[in-house]
MARBA-3410 file (N, C-alpha, C, O; in Angstrom, 1 decimal):
101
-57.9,9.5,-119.1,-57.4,10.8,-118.6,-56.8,11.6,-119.8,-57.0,12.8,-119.8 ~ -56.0,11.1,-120.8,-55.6,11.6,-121.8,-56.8,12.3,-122.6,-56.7,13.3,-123.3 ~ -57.7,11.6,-122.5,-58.5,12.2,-123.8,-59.2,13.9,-122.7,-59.3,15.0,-123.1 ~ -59.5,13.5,-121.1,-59.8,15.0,-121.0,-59.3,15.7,-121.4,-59.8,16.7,-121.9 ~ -58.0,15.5,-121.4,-56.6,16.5,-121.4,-56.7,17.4,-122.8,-56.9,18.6,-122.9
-56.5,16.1,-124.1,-57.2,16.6,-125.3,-57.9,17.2,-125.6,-57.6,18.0,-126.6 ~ -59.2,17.4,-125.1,-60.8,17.5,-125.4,-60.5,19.3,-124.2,-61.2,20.3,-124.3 ~ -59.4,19.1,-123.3,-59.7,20.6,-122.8,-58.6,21.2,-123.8,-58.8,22.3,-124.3 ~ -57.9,20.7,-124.1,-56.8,21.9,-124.9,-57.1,22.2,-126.4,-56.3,23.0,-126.9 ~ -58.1,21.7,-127.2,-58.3,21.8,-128.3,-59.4,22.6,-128.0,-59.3,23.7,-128.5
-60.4,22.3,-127.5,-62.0,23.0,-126.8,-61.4,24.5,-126.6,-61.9,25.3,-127.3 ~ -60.3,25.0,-125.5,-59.8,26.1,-125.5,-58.9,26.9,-126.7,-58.7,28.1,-126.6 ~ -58.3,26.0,-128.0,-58.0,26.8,-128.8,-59.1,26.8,-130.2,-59.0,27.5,-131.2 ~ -60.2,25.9,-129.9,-61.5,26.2,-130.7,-61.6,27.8,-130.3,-61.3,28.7,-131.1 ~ -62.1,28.0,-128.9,-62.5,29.4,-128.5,-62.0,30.8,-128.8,-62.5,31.9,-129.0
-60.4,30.2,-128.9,-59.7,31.4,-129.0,-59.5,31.6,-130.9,-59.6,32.7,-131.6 ~ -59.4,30.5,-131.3,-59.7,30.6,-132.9,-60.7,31.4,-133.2,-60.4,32.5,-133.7 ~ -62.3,31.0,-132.9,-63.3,31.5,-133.3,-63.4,33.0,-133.0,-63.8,33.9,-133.8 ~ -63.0,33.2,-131.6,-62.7,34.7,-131.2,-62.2,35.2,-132.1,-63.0,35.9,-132.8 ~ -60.7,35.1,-132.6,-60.2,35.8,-133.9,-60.8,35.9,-134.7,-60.7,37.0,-135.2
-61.7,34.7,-135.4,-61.9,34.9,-136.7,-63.4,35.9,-136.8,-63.5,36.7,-137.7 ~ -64.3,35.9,-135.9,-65.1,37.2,-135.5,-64.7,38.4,-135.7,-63.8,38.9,-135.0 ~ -65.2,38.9,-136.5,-64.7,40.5,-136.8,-65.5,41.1,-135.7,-65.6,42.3,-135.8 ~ -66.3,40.4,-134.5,-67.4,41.8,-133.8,-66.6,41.6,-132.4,-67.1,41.9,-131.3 ~ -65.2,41.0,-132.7,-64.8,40.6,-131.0,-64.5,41.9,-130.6,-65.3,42.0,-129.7
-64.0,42.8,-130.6,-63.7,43.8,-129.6,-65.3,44.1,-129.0,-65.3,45.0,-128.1 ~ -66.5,43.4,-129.2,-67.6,43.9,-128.4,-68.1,43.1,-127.1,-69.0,43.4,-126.3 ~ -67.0,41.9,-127.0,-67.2,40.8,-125.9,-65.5,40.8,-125.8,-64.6,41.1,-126.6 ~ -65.6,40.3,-124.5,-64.2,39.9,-123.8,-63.5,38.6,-124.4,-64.0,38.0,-125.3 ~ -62.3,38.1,-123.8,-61.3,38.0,-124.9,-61.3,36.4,-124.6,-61.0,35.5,-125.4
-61.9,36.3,-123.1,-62.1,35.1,-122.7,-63.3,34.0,-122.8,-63.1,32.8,-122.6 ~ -64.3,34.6,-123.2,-66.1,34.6,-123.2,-66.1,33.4,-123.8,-66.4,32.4,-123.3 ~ -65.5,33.7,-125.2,-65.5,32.1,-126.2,-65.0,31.0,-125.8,-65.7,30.0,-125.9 ~ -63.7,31.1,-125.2,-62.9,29.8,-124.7,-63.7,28.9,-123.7,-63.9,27.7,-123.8 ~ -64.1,30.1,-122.7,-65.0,29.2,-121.5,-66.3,28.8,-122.6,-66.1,27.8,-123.4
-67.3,29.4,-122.6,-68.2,29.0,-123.8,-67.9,27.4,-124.5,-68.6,26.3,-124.5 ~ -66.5,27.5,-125.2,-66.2,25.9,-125.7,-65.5,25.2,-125.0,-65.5,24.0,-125.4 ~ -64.8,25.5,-123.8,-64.4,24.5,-122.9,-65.7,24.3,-121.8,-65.7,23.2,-121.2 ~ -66.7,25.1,-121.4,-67.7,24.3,-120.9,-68.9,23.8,-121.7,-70.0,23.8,-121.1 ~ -68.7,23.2,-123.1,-69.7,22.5,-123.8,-68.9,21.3,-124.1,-69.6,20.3,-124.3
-67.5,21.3,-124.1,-66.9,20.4,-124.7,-66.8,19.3,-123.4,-66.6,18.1,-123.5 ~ -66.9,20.0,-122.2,-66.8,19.4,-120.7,-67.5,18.6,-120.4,-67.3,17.4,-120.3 ~ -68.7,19.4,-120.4,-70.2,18.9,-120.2,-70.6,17.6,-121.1,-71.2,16.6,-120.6 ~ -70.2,17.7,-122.5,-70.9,16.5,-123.5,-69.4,15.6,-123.0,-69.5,14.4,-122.9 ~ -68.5,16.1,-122.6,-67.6,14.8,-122.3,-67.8,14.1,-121.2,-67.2,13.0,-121.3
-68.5,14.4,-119.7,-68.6,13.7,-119.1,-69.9,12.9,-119.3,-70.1,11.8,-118.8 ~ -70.9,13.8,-120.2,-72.2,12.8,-120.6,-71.5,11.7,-121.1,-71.9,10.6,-120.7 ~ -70.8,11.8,-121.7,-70.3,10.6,-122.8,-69.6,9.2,-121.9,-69.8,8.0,-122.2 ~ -68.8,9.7,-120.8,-68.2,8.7,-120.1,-68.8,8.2,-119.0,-68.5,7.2,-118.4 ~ -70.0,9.2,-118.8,-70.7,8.5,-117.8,-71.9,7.4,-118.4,-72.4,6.6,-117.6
-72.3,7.5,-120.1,-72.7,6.7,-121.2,-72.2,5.6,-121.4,-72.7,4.5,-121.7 ~ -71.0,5.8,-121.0,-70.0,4.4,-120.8,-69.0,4.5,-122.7,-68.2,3.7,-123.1 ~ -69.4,5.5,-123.4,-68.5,5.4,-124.7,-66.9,5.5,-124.5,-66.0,4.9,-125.2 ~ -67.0,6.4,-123.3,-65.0,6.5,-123.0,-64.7,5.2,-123.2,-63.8,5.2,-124.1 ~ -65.1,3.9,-122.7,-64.4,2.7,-122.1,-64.8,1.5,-123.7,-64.3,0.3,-123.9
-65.7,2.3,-124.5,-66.1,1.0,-125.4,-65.4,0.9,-126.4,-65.2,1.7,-127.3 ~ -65.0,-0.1,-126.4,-63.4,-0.3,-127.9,-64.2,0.4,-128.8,-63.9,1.5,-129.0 ~ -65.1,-0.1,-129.4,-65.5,0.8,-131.1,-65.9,1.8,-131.1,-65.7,2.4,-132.2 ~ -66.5,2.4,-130.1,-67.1,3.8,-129.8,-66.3,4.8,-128.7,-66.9,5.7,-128.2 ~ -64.8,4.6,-128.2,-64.5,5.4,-128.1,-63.9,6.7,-128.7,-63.4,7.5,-128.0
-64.0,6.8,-129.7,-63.8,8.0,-130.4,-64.9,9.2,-130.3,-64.9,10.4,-130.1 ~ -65.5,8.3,-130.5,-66.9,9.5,-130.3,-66.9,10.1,-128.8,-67.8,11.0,-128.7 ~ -66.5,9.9,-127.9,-65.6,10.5,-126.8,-64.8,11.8,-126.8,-64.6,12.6,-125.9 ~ -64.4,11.6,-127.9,-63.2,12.6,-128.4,-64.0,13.8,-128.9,-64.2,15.0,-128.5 ~ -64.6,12.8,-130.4,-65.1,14.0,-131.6,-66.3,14.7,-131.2,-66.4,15.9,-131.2
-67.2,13.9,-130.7,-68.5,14.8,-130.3,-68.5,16.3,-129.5,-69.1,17.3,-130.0 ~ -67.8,16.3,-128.6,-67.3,17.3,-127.2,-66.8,18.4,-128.5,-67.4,19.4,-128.5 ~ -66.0,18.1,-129.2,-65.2,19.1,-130.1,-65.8,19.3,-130.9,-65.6,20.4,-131.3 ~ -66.6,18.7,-131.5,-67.8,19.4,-132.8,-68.3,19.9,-132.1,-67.8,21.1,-132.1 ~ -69.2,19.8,-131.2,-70.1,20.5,-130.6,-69.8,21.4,-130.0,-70.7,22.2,-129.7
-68.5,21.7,-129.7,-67.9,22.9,-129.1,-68.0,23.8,-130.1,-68.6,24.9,-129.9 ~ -67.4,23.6,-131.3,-67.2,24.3,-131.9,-68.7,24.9,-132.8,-69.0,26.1,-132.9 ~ -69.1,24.1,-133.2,-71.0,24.6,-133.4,-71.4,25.9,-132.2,-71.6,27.1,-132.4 ~ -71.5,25.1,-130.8,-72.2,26.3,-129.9,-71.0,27.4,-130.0,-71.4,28.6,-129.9 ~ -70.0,27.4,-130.1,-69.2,28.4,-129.9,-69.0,29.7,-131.3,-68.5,30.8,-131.1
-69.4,29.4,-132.4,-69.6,29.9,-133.2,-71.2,30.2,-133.2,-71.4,31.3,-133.7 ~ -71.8,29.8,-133.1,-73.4,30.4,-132.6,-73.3,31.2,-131.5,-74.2,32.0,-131.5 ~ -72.5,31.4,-130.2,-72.5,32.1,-129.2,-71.4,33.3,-129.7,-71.5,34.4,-129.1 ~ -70.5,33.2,-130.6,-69.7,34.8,-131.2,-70.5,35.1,-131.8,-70.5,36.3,-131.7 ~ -71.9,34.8,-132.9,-72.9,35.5,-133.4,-73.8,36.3,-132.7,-74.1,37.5,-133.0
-74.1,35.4,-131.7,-75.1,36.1,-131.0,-74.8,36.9,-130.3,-75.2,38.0,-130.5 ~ -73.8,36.7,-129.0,-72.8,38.0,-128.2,-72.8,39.1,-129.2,-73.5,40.1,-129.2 ~ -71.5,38.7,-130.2,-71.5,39.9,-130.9,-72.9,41.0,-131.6,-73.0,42.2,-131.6 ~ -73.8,40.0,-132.3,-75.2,40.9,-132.8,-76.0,41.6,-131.1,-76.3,42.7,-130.6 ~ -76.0,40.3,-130.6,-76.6,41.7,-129.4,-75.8,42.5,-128.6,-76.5,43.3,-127.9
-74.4,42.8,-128.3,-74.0,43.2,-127.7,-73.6,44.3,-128.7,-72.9,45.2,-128.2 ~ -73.9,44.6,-130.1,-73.5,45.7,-130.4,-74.7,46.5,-130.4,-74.7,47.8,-130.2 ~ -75.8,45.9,-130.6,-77.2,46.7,-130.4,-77.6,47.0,-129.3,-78.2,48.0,-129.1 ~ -77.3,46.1,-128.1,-77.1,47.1,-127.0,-76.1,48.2,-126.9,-76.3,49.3,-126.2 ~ -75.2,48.0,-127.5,-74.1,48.9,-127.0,-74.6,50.6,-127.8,-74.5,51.7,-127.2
-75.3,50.6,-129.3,-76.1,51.3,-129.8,-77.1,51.9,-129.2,-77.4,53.1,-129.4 ~ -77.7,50.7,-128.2,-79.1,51.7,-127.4,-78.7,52.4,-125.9,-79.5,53.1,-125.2 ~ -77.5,52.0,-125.6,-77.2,52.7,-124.4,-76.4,54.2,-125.4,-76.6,55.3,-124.9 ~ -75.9,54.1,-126.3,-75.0,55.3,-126.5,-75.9,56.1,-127.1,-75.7,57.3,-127.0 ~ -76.8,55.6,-127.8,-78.4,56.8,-127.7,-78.8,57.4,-126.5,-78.9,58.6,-126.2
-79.1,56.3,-125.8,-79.2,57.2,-124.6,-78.7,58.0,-124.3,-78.8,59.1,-124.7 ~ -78.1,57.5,-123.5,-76.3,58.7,-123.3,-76.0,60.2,-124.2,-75.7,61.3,-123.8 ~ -76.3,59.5,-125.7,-76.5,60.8,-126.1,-77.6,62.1,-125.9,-77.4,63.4,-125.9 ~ -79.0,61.4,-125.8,-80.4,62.6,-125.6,-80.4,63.2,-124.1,-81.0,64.1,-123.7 ~ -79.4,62.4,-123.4,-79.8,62.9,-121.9,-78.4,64.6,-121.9,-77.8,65.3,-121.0
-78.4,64.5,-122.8,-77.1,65.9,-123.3,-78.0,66.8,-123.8,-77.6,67.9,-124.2
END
């Protein structure tokens, strides 16, 4: 139980770190990332315990670390990509917007 606890509260300030450190955040919401690394870090953590690593003396760690690397990989690949497409969309609607003037 302790380690969900861990694995959610670090998974959520992964999110909110990477948010900051994105210079394209004002183009996605403030929350986007957090969920993004708290539902990757969720997901590989119950794969993990349902694997049986939570409970194995030498391999429970990898319980811990996996969920949090991996959060933090998809979650910094998902502020790239939000941010690159959502400013090129935001570009092709405000063309629009502009010719229909």
């Amino acid at each position: 139980m302790v380690s969900l606890i861990v694995v959610t509260g670090v998974a959520i300030s992964v999110g909110f770190f990477v948010w900051f450190a994105d210079k394209r955040h004002h183009r996605y919401g403030m929350l986007l990332l957090p969920a993004v690394s708290l539902c990757t870090a969720l997901v590989l953590w119950i794969i993990l315990q349902f694997a049986g690593l939570g409970y194995h003396p030498d391999l429970f760690w990898l319980a811990w670390l996996l969920p949090l690397v991996s959060a933090t990989i998809v979650t910094a690949a998902a502020a790239w990509w939000f941010g690159r497409h959502r400013e090129q969309a935001d570009a092709e609607a405000m063309t629009a917007i502009l010719r229909r003037r």
